[in-house]
C-alpha positions, -999 to +999 in steps of 0.1 A: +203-796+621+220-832+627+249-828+652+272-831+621+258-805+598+259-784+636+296-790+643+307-782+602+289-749+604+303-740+640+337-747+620+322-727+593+319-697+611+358-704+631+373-706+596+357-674+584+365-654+616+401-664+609+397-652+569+384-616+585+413-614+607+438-621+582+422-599+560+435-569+584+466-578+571+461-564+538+476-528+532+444-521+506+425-490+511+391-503+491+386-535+498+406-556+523+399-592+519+406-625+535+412-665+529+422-696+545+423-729+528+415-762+549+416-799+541+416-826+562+406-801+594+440-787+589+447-750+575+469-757+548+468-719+534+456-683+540+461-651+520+449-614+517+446-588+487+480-574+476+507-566+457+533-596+446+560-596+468+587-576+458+568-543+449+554-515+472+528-529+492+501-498+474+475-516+459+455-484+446+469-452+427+462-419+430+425-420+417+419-448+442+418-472+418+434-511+425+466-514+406+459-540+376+489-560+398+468-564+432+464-603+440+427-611+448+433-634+489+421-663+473+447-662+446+474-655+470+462-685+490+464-707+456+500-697+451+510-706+485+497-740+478+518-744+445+548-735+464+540-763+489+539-801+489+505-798+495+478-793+472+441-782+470+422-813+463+392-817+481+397-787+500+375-761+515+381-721+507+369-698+535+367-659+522+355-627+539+342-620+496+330-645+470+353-650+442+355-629+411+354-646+377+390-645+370+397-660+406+371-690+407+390-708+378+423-706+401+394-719+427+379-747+402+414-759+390+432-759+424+403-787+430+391-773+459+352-783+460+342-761+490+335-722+489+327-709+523+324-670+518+306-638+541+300-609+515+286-612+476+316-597+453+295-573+432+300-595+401+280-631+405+299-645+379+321-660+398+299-682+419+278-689+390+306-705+372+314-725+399+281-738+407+281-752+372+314-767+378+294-786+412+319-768+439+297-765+472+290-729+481+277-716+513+272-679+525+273-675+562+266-635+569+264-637+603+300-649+620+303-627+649+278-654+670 
């Protein structure tokens, strides 16, 4: 591994640590989830799974099941962005989960052209898609080394 690819993957790993802590954050029973947006080695975003802001911060019902209202992290990440003078271009998206379908077109049109992710969402359409679209993807399972 040159020293380069070495020291991106070291930051890798950093970046993803930080998506896992943030994911803590989220008040979700099922699935608690994680991201941070870099560009130019700076953190320009981060988000977790939840409700907009404004409602009760309950992301499932009674039957457990996620409200159809829940924000997915990296969407949540997206929209801090928009709000922003920055934007997403060339940017890299670190997740503790790969991006659903509906998600990786916020991801593809944001222009961010980096996924970093730990965990497979159950649904590989997402990543499928944006391989297609050439976005660089990279699973890193192991982060706690």
């Amino acid at each position: 591994m040159k020293s380069s690819t070495a020291k991106q993957f070291k930051f890798d790993k950093a970046y993803l640590r930080l998506a896992a802590s943030w994911s803590k954050l989220s008040q979700c029973t099922r699935k608690q989830v994680g991201a941070i947006i870099v560009k130019d080695e700076i953190i320009i975003s981060d988000g977790f799974n939840g409700t907009p802001a404004g409602f009760d911060n309950c992301c499932e019902d009674a039957d457990g099941l996620t409200h159809w209202y829940v924000l997915h992290a990296e969407a949540n990440a997206i929209l801090k962005v928009a709000k922003s003078t920055n934007n997403c271009k060339g940017a890299t998206l670190y997740l503790t989960h790969s991006p659903c379908r509906d998600c990786s077109k916020l991801v593809l049109q944001s222009g961010i052209s980096r996924v970093v992710f730990k965990e497979a969402y159950k649904d590989p359409s997402g990543i499928n898609f944006l391989k297609d679209a050439g976005v660089e993807l990279l699973q890193i399972d192991r982060i706690d080394d």
